[in-house]
Backbone as CSV, one residue per row, in Angstrom:
resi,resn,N_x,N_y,N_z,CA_x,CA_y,CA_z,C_x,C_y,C_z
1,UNK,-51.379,-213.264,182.975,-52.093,-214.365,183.604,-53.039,-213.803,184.661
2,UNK,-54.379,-214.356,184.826,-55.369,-213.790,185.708,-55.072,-214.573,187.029
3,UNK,-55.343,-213.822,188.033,-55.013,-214.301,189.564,-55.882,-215.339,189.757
4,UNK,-55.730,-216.026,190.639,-56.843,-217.437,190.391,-57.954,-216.732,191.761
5,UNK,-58.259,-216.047,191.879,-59.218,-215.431,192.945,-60.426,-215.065,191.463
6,UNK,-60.052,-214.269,190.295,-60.662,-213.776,188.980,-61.323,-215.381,188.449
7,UNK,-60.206,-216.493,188.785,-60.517,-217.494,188.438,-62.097,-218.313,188.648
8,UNK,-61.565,-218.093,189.822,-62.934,-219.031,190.943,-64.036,-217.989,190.374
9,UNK,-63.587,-216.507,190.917,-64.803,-215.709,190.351,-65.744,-215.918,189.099
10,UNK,-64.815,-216.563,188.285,-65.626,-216.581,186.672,-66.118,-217.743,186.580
11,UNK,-65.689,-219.132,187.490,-66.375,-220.495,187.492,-68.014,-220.058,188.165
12,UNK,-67.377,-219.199,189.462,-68.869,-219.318,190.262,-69.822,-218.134,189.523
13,UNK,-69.712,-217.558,188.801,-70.483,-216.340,188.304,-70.930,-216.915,187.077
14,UNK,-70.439,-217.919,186.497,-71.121,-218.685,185.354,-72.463,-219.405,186.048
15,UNK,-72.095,-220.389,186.969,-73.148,-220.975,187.838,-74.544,-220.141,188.449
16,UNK,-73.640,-219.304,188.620,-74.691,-218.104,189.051,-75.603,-217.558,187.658
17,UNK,-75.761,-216.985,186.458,-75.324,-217.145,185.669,-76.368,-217.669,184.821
18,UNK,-76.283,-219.557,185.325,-77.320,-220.858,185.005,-77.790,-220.551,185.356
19,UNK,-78.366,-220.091,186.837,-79.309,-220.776,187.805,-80.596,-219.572,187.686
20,UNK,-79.662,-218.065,186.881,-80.606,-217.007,186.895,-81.333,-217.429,185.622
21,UNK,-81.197,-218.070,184.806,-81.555,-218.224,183.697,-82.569,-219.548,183.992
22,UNK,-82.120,-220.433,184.323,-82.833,-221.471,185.431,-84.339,-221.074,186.053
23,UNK,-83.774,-220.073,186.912,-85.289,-219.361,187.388,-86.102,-218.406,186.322
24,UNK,-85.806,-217.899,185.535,-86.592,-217.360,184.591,-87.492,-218.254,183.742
25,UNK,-86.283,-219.202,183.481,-87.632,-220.605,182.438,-88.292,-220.505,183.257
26,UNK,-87.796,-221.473,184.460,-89.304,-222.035,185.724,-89.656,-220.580,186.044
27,UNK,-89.801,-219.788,185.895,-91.213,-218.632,186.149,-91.720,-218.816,184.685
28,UNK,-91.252,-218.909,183.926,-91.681,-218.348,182.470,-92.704,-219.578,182.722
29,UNK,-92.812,-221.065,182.924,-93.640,-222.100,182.753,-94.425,-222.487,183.648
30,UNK,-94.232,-221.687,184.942,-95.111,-221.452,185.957,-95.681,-220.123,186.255
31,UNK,-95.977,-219.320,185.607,-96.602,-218.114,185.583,-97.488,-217.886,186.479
32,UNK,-99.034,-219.132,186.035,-99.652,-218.617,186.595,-99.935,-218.837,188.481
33,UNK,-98.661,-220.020,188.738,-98.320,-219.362,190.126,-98.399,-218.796,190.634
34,UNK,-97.975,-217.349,190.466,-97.368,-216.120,191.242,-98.295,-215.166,190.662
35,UNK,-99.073,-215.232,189.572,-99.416,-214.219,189.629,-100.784,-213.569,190.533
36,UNK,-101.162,-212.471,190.939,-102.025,-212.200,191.361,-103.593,-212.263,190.955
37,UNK,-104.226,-212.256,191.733,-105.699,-213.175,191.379,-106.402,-211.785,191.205
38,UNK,-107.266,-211.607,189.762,-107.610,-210.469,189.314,-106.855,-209.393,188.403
39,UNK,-105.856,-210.287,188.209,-105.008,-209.316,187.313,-105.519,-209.103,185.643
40,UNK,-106.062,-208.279,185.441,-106.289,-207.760,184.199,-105.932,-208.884,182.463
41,UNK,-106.638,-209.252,181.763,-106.162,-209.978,180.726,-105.466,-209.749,179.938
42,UNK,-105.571,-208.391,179.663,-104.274,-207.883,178.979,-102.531,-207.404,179.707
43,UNK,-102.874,-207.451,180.650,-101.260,-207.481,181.572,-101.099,-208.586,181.915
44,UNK,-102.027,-209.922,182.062,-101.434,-211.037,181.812,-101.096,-211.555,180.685
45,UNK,-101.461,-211.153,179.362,-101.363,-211.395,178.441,-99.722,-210.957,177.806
46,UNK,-99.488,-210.074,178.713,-98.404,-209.576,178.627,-96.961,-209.920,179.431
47,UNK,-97.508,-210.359,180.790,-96.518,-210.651,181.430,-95.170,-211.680,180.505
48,UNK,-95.668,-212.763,179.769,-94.274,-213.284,179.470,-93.362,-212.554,178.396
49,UNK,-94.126,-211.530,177.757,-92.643,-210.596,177.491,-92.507,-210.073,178.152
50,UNK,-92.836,-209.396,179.407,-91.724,-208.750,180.455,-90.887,-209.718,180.963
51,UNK,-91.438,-210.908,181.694,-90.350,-211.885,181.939,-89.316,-212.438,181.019
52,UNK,-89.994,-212.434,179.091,-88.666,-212.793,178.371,-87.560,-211.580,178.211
53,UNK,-88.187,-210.295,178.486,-87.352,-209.176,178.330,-86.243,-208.837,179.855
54,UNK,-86.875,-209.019,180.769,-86.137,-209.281,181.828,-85.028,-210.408,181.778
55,UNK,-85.439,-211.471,181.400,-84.268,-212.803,181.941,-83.295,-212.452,180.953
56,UNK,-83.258,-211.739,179.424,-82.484,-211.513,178.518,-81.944,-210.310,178.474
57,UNK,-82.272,-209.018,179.565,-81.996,-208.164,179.882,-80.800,-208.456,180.987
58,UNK,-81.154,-209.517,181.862,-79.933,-209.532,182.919,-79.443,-210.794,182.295
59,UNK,-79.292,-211.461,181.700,-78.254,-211.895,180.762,-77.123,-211.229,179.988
60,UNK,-77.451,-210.112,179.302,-76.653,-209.084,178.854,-75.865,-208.422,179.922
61,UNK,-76.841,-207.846,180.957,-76.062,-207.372,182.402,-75.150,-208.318,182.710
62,UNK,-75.144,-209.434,182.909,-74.349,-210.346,183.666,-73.204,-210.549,182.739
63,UNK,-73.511,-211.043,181.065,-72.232,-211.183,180.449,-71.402,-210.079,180.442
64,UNK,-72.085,-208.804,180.053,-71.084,-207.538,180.179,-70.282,-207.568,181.764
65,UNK,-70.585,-208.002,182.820,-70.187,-207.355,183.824,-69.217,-208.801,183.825
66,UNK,-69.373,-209.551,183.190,-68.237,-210.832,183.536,-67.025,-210.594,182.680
67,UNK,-67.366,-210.128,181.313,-66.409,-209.822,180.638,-65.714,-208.492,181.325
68,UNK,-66.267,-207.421,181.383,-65.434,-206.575,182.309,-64.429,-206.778,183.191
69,UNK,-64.837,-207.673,183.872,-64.460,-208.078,185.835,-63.584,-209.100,185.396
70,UNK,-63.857,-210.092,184.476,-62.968,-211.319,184.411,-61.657,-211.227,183.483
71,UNK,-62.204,-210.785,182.240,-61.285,-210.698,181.492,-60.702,-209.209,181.275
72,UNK,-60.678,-208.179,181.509,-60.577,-206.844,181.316,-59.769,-206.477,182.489
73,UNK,-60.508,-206.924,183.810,-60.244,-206.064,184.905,-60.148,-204.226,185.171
74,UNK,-62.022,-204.193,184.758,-61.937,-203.006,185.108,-63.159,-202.720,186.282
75,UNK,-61.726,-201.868,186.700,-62.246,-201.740,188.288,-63.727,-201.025,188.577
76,UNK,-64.437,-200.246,187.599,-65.453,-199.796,187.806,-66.692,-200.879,187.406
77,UNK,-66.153,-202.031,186.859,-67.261,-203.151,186.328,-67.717,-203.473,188.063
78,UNK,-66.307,-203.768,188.510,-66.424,-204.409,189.936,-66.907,-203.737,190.600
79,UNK,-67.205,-202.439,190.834,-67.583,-201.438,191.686,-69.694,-201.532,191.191
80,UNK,-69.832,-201.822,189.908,-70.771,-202.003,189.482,-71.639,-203.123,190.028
81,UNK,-70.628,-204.131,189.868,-71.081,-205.665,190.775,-71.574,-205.399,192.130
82,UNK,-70.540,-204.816,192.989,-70.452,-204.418,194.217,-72.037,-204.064,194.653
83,UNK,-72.724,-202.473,193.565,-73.439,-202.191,193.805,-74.832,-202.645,193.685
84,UNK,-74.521,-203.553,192.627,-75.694,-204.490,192.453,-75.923,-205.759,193.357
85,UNK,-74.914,-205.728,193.764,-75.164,-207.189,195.079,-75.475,-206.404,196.262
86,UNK,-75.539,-205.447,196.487,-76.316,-204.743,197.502,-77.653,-204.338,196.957
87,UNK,-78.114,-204.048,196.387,-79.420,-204.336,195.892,-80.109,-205.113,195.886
88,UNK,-79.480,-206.641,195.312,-80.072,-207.441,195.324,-80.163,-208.283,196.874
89,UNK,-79.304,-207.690,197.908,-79.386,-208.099,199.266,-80.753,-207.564,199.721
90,UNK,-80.999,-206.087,199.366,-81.876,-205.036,200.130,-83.121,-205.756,199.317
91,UNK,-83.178,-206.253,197.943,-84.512,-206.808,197.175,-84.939,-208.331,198.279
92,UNK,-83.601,-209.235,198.019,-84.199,-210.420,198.830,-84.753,-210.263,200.121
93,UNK,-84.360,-209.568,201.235,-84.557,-209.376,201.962,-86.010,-208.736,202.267
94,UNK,-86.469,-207.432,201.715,-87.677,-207.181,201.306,-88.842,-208.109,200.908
95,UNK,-88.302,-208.935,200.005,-89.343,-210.225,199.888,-89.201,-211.028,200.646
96,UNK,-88.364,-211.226,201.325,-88.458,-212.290,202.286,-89.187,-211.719,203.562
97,UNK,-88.993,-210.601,204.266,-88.978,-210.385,205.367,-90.453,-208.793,205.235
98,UNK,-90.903,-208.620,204.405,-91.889,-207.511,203.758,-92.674,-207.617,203.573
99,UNK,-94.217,-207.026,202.726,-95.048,-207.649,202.890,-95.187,-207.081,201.276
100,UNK,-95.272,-207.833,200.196,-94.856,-207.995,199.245,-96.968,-208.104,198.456
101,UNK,-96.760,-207.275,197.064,-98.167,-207.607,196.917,-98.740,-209.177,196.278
102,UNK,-97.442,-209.819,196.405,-97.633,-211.191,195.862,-96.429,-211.964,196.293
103,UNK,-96.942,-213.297,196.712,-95.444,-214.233,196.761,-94.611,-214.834,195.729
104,UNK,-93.666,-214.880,195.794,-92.958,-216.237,194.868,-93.094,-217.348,195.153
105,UNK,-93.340,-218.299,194.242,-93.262,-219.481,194.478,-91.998,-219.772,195.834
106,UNK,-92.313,-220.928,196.059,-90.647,-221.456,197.273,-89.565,-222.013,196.098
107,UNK,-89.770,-222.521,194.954,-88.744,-222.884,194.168,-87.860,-221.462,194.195
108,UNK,-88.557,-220.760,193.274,-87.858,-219.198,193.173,-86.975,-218.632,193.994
109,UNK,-88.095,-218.500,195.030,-87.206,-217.868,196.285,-85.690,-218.864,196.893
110,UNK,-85.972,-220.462,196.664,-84.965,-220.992,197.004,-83.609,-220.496,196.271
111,UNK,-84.054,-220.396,194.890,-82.690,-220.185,193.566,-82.430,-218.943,193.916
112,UNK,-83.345,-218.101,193.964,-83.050,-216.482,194.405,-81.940,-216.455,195.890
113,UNK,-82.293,-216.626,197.085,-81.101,-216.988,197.477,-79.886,-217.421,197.536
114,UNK,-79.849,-218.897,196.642,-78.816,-219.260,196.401,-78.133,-218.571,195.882
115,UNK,-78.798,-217.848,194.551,-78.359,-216.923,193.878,-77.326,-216.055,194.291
116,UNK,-77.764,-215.150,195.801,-77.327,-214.206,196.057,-76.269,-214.782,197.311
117,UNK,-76.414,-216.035,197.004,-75.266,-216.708,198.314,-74.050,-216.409,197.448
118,UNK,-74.155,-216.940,195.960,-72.876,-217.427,195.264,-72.788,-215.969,194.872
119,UNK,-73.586,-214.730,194.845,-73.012,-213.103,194.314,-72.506,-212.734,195.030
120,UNK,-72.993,-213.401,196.776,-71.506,-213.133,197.413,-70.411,-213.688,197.322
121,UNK,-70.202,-214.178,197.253,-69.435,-215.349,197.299,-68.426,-214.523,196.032
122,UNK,-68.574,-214.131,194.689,-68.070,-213.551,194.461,-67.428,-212.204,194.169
123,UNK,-68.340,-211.355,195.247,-67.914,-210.312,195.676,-66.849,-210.416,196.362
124,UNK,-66.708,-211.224,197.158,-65.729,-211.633,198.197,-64.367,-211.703,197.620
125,UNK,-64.371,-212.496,196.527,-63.588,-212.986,195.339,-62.811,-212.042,194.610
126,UNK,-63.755,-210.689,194.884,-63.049,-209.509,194.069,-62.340,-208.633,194.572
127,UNK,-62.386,-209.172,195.694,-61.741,-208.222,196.851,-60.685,-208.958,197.381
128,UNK,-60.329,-209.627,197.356,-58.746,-210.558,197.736,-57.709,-210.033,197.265
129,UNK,-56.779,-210.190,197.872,-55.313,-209.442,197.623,-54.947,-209.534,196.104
130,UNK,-55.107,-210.854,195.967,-54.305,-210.968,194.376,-55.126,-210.077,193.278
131,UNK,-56.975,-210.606,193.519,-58.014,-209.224,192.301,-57.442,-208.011,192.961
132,UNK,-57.224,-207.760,193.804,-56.843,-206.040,193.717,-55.911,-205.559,193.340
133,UNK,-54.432,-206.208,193.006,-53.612,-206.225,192.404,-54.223,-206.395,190.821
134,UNK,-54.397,-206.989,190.756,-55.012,-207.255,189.506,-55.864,-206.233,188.775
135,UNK,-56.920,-205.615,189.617,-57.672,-204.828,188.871,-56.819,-203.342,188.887
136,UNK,-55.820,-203.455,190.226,-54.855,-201.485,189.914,-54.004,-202.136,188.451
137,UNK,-53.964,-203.005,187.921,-53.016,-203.427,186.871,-51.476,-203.885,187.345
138,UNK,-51.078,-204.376,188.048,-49.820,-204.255,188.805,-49.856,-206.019,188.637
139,UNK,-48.385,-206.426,188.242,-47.993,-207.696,187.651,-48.477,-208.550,189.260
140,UNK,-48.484,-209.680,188.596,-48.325,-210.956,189.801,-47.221,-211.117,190.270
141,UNK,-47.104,-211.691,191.452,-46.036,-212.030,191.893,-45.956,-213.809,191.034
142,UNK,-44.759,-214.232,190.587,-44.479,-215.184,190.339,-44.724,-215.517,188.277
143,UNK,-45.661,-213.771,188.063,-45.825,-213.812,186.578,-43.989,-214.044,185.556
144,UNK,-43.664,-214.606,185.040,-42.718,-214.721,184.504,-42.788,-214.437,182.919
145,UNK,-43.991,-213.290,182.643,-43.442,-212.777,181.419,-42.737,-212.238,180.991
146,UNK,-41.897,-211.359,181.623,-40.669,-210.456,180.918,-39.126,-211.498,181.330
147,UNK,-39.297,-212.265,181.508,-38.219,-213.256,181.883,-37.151,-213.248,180.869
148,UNK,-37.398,-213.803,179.983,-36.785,-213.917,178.411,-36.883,-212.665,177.378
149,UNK,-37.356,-211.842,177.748,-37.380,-210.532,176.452,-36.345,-209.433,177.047
């Protein structure tokens, strides 16, 4: 049985999850928003396969690292997470607070935060007494599988 800390983790990392996928449509249908004025016709011409290759690129990232972390419990998925939510702290922050060669829309940047509210949120999640038990492999307290065998 998974600790209910893995639990919450896998409700809020789904949400998280949506909302990245969420912001990729709305860039994908607001493009020419954000993009920079003078940008070449053929790299605009191009931009929405980088953006479809990106949003389906960290789609794959995200399911692999959920299946790892949620159902597996392996501790280097989490260590993986770990390192990517520091990244993505040092990225938001940079755009927020940097001088960036282009803005994001305010929708974006709103989800992008949120984003990285709820990656904490389950970082936090992975680090609680019961996931760390959980990810060294070491039973629950109160697991009652070997009861009857």
């Amino acid at each position: 049985m998974r600790p209910r800390s893995i639990l919450l983790f896998e409700r809020i990392f789904l949400v998280y999850v949506l909302s990245g996928l969420a912001s990729g449509i709305w860039s994908m249908l607001h493009i020419s928003s954000f993009v920079p004025a003078g940008m070449p016709p053929r790299m605009m011409a191009a931009m929405p396969v980088f953006m479809i290759g990106g949003v389906i690129g960290t789609l794959v990232v995200d399911l692999l690292l959920w299946f790892f972390i949620a159902r597996r419990g392996a501790d280097i998925a989490r260590w993986i997470f770990v390192i990517l939510f520091a990244l993505g702290v040092v990225g938001v922050l940079r755009s927020l607070f940097g001088h960036p060669q282009f803005m994001l829309p305010a929708m974006v940047m709103l989800i992008t935060v949120a984003r990285l509210v709820l990656d904490g949120i389950c970082t936090a999640l992975l680090f609680r007494p019961d996931a760390v038990r959980w990810f060294k492999g070491q039973r629950m307290p109160g697991d009652l599988g070997d009861t009857f065998s």
